[in-house]
C-alpha positions in Angstrom: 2.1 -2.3 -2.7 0.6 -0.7 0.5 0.8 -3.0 3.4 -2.8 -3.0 5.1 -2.9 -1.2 9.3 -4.2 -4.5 10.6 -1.1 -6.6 9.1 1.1 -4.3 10.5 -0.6 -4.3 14.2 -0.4 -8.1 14.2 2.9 -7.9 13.0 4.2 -5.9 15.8 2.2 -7.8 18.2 4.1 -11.2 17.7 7.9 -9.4 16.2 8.0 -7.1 19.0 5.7 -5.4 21.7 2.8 -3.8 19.4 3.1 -0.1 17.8 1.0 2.9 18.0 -1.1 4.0 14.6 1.3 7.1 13.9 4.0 4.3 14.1 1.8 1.9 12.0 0.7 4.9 9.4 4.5 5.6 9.0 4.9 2.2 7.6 1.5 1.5 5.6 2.8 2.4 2.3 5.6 -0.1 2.4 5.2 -3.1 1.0 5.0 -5.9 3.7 8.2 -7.7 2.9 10.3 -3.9 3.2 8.4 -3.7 6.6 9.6 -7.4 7.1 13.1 -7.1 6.0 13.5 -3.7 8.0 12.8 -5.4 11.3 15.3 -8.3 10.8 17.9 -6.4 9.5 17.9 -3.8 12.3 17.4 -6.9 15.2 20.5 -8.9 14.0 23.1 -6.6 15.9 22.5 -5.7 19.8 24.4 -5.1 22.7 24.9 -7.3 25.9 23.8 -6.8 29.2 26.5 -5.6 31.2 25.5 -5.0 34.2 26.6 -7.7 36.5 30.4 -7.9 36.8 32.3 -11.2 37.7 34.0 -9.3 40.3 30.3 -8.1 41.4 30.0 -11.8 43.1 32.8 -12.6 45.5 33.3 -16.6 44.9 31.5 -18.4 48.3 35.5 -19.5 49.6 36.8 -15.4 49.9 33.6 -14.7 51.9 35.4 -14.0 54.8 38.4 -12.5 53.4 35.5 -10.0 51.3 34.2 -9.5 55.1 30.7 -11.0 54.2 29.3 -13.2 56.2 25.9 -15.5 54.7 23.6 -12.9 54.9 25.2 -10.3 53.1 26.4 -12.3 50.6 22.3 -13.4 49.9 21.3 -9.9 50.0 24.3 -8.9 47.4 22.8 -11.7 45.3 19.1 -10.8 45.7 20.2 -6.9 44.7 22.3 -7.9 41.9 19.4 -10.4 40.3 17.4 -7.0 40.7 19.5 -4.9 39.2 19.7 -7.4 36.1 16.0 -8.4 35.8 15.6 -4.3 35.9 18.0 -3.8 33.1 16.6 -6.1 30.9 13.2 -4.6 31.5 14.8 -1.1 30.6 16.1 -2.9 27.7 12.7 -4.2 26.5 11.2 -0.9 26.8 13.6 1.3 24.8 15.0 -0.9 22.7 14.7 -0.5 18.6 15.7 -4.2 17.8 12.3 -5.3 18.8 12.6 -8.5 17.3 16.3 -9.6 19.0 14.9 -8.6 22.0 11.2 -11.3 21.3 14.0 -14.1 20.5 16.0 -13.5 22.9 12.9 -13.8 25.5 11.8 -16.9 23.2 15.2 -18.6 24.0 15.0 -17.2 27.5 12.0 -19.7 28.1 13.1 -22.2 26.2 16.3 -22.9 27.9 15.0 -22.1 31.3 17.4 -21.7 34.1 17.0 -20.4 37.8 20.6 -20.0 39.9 21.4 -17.7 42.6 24.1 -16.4 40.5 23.3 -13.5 38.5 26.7 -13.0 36.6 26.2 -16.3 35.1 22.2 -16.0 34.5 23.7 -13.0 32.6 25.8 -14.3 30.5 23.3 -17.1 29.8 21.1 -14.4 28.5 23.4 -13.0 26.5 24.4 -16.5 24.6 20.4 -16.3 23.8 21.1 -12.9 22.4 24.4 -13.5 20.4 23.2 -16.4 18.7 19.1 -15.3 18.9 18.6 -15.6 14.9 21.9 -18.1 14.4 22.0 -21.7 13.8 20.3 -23.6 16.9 23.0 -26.3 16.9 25.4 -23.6 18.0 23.4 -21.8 20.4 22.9 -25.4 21.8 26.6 -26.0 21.9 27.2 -22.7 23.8 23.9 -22.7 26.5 25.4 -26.4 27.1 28.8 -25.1 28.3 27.3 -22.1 29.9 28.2 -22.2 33.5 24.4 -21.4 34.3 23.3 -24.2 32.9 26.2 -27.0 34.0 25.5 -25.4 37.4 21.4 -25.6 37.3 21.0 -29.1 36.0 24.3 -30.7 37.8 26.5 -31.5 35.4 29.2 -29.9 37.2 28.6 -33.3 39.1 28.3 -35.3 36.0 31.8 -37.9 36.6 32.9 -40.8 35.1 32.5 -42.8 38.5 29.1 -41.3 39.2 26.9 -39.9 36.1 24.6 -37.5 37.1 21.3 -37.4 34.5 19.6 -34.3 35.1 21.3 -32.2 32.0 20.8 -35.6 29.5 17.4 -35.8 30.4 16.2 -32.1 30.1 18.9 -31.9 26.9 16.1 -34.8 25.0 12.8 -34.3 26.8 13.0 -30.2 26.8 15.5 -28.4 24.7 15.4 -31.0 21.3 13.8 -34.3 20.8 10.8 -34.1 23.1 9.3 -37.1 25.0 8.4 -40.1 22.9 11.7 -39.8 20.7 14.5 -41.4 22.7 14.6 -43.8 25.6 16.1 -44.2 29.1 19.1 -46.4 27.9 20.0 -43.1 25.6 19.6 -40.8 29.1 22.0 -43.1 30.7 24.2 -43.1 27.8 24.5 -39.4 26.8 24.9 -38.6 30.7 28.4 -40.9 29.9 28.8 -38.6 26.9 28.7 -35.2 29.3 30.9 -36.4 32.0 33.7 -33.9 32.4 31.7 -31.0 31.7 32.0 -28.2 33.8 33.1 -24.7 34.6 36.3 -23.8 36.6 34.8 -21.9 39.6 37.7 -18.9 39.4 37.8 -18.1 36.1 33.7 -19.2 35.8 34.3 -20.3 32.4 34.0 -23.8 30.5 36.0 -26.5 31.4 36.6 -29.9 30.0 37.9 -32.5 32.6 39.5 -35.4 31.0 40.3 -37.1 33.7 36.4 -37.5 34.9 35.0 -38.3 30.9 33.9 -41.9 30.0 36.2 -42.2 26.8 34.7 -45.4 26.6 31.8 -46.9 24.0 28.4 -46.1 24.3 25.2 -46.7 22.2 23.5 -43.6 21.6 19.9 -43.9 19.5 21.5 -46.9 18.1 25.2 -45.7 17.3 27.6 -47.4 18.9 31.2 -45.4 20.0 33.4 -43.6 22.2 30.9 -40.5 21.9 31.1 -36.9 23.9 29.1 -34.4 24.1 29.4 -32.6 21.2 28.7 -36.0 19.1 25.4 -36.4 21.2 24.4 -32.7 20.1 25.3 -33.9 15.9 23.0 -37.0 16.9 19.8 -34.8 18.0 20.9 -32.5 15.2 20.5 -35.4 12.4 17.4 -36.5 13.6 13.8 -34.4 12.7 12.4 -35.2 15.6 14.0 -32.1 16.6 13.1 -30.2 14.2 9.4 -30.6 14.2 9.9 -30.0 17.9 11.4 -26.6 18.0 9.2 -25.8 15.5 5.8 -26.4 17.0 7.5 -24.1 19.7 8.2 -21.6 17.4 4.7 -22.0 16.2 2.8 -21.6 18.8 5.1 -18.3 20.0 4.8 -16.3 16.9 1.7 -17.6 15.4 -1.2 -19.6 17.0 -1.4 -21.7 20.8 -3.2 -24.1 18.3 -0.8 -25.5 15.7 -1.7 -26.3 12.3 -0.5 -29.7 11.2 0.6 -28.9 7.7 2.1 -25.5 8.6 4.3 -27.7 11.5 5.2 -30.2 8.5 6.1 -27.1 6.1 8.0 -25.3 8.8 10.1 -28.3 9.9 11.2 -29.5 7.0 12.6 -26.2 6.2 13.9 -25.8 9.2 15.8 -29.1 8.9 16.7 -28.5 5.2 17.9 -25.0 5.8 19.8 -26.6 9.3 18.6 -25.3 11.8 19.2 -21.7 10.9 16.5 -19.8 13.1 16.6 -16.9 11.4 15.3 -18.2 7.9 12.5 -19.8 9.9 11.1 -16.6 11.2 11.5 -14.9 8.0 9.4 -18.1 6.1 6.9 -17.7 8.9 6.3 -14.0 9.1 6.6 -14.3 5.3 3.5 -16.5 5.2 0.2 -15.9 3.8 -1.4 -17.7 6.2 0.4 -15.7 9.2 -2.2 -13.3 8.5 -5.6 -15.4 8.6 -7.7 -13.9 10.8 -7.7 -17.0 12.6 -3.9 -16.2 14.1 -4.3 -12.5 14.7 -5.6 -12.2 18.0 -6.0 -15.6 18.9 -2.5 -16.2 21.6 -2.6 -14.7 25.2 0.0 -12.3 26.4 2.7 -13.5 28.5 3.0 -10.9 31.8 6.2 -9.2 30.0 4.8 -8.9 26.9 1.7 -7.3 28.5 3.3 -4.5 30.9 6.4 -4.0 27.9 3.6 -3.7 25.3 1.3 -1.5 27.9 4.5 0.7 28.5 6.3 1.4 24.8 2.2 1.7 23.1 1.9 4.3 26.1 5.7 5.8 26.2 5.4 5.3 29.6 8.7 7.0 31.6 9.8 5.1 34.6 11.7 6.4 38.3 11.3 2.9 40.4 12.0 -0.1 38.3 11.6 -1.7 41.4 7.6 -1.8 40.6 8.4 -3.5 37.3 9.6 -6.0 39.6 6.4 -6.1 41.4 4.3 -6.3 38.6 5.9 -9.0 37.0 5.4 -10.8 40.3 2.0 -10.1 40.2 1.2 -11.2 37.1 3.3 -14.4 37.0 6.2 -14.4 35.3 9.4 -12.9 36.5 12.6 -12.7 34.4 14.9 -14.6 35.2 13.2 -16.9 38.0 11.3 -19.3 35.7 9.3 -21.6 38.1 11.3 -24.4 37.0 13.3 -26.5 33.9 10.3 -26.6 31.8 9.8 -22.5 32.0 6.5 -21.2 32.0 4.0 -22.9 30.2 2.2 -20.1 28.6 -0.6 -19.3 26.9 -3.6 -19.7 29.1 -1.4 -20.8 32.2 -0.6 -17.0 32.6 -4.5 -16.4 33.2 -6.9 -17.0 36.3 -9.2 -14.7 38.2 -6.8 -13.1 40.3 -4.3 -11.7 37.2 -7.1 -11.5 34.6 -8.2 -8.6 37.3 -4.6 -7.4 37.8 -4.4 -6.7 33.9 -7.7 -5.2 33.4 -6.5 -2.7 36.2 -3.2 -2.1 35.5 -4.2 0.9 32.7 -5.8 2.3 35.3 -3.0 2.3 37.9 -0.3 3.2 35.6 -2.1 5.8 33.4 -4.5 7.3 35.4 -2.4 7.7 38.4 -4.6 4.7 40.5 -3.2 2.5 43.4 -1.2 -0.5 43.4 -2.3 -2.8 46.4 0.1 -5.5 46.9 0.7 -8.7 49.3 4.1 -8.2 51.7 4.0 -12.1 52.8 6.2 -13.5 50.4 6.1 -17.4 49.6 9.9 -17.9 48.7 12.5 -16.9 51.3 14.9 -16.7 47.9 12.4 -14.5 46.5 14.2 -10.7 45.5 11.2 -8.7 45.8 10.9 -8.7 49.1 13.5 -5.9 49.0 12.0 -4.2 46.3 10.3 -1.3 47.6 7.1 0.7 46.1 5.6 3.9 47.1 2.1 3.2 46.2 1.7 6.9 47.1 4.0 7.9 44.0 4.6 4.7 41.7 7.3 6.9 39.4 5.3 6.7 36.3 5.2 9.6 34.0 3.3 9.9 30.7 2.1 12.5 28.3 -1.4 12.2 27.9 -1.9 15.1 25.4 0.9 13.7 22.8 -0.9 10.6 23.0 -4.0 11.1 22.2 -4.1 13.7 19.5 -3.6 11.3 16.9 -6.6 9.9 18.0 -8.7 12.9 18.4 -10.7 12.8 15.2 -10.5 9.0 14.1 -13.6 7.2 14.0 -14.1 5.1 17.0 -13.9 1.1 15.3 -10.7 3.0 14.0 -9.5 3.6 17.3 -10.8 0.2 18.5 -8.3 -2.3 16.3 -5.4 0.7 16.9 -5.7 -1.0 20.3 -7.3 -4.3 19.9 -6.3 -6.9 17.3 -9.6 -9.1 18.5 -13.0 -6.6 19.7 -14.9 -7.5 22.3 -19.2 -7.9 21.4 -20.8 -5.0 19.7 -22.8 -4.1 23.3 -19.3 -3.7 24.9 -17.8 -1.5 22.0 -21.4 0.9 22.0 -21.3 1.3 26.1 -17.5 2.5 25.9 -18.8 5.0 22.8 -22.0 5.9 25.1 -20.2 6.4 28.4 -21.3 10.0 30.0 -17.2 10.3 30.2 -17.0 10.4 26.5 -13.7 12.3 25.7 -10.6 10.5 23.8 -8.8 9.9 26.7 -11.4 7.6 28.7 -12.5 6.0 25.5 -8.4 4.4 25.1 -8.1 3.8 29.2 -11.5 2.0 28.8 -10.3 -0.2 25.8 -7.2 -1.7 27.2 -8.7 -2.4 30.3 -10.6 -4.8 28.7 -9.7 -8.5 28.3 -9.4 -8.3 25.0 -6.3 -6.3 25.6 -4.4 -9.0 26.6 -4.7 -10.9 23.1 -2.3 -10.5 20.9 
């Protein structure tokens, strides 16, 4: 059975980064679960990022013997966090596993993280990757030893003489339970539980200090016993709480800002039943009759990535300077890897005011039709990599074919062309002065219909 053009545009808005019509066309006479199956099946297996070294990131003790001094160890960090938000970027633009790639930027936000290490941010990321459609209580397991993590919230400090509570709390309040489902006895406790968590600074792997644990009892959400970590992570595991937390995330992600009650309940008990394995989930969701109600396609804003990755692949936009990636992401407001803190970004309308609303309804312009980036050199965070990201506004580096993108276009009817690009139109007035502009050719009519707002629905 033929799967209709605007399931497949929706589709590819929330799986991945949109698709083109010849893309779409390609795929219409598939049924919708083939389409479904082919996208999962081809996002299971992906490759890491690899391009931070450990030996890229001279420990801060063999500074001097590395003849570095302060500054030029910041600046090797600020280049290298470049280099990797850069080659994730490259990543999202050519990659085919469209849908490891969406998880792995779910995950990426979920278990937010901001060091000045970028060999460890990297390997963070690619823990989200490697277990992206696995069973959550494993990817917790892992982000929870990752040295990125025991590093941002302090549980490299976490000792038996001296608890440290940052990684309890935001382990309950952000990653599982949510607030409301545990109390600040069980933040005390659990913080017992991690002591002796860390990461050997040589060898920047997990280590487990026995010396500094707390081997001794503790009530945890009522259970009384000598628990570690791992038993705290069972304890959030058994409990639904969790469940129906991770998936109104989920939820609001892939399918609507503004959950439905009984698809939550639905989804979480599934999700639960099934435990915890992530990759079931999305397949129930996209699955899903009501995924495709017209009141969830084109009803969830854009995050800044999805909106200059989408831009860029619907466009086949070819790159020189990824350094204006850098700046656009900036400018926009989100920035990978340099979430604004614990919580990550909050999404949805957050991403949208009057300054980036303008930003996105002239970036078509800028990087298809060769117009001028204008951009603020005061910087507000002396950490803040970008400041040695250079851009030619002259000569941004962006290359396109125009002519191979719009012949498929060339004799469509116009509403046709319209929900190629736009999975939610603007009022009938707007639509009829793009169709009755004096610069009525193919070409104006697209650069006119993703400059609008609508554009940045998906």
């Amino acid at each position: 059975m033929a799967t209709p053009l605007s399931h497949i545009f929706h589709l590819y808005s929330r799986l991945g980064f949109g698709i083109t019509y010849p893309e779409a066309k390609l795929l219409a006479d598939k049924p919708l679960n083939e389409i479904i199956n082919g996208l999962i099946v081809s996002s299971t297996i992906g490759n890491y990022l690899t391009v931070v070294s450990k030996e890229d990131i001279p420990a801060k003790k063999d500074l001097k013997e590395e003849g570095m001094n302060k500054r030029d160890y910041n600046q090797l960090i600020t280049r290298k966090t470049q280099e990797l938000n850069s080659a994730w970027m490259k990543r999202l633009l050519e990659t085919k596993n469209v849908l490891l790639e969406k998880q792995t930027l779910f995950w990426h936000g979920h278990f937010a993280c901001r060091i000045r290490h970028p060999y460890l941010m990297q390997e963070l990321n690619n823990i989200h990757r490697k277990f992206a459609f696995g069973n959550f209580r494993d990817l917790l397991v892992e982000v929870s030893k990752s040295p990125a993590m025991l590093l941002f919230l302090n549980n490299q400090q976490n000792k038996k003489q001296h608890p440290n509570e940052n990684f309890a709390r935001e382990l309950v309040e952000l990653f599982t339970l949510g607030r409301g489902n545990y109390t600040e006895d069980d933040i005390k406790e659990i913080a017992r539980a991690f002591t002796g968590w860390g990461f050997d600074r040589d060898t920047l792997e997990f280590r487990f200090n026995i010396k500094q644990h707390d081997a001794e009892e503790k009530t945890i959400f009522g259970r009384k016993g000598p628990h570690g970590g791992e038993d705290v992570i069972n304890f959030i595991m058994s409990r639904k709480e969790t469940a129906y937390f991770l998936t109104r995330k989920f939820y609001r992600f892939y399918v609507n800002e503004t959950v439905n009650e009984q698809h939550i309940t639905e989804l979480a008990e599934f999700y639960y039943l099934n435990q915890y394995n992530t990759g079931a989930l999305l397949k129930k969701i996209f699955t899903s009759k009501w995924f495709y109600d017209p009141v969830n396609m084109g009803c969830n804003i854009k995050s800044p990535v999805e909106f200059i990755i989408g831009l860029s692949r619907t466009f086949k936009l070819n790159y020189s300077n990824y350094a204006l990636l850098l700046r656009l992401q900036r400018q926009l407001g989100q920035v990978l890897f340099y979430p604004p803190n614990v919580a990550g970004w909050p999404g949805g309308r957050s991403f949208i005011d009057q300054s980036t609303l303008l930003m996105r309804m002239k970036l078509p312009s800028i990087l298809l039709n060769k117009g001028q980036l204008e951009y603020d050199r005061e910087m507000d965070d002396p950490d803040d990599f970008e400041k040695y990201a250079s851009v030619n506004n002259a000569d941004l580096g962006v290359s396109m074919n125009w002519n191979e993108m719009v012949t498929p276009y060339e004799k469509m009817p116009f509403e046709a062309i319209c929900k190629s690009f736009l999975l939610k139109l603007p009022e009938t007035g707007v639509l009829n002065a793009i169709l009755q502009s004096p610069q009525n050719d193919t070409k104006e009519r697209i650069l006119q219909l993703v400059s609008l707002p609508e554009y940045s629905l998906c």
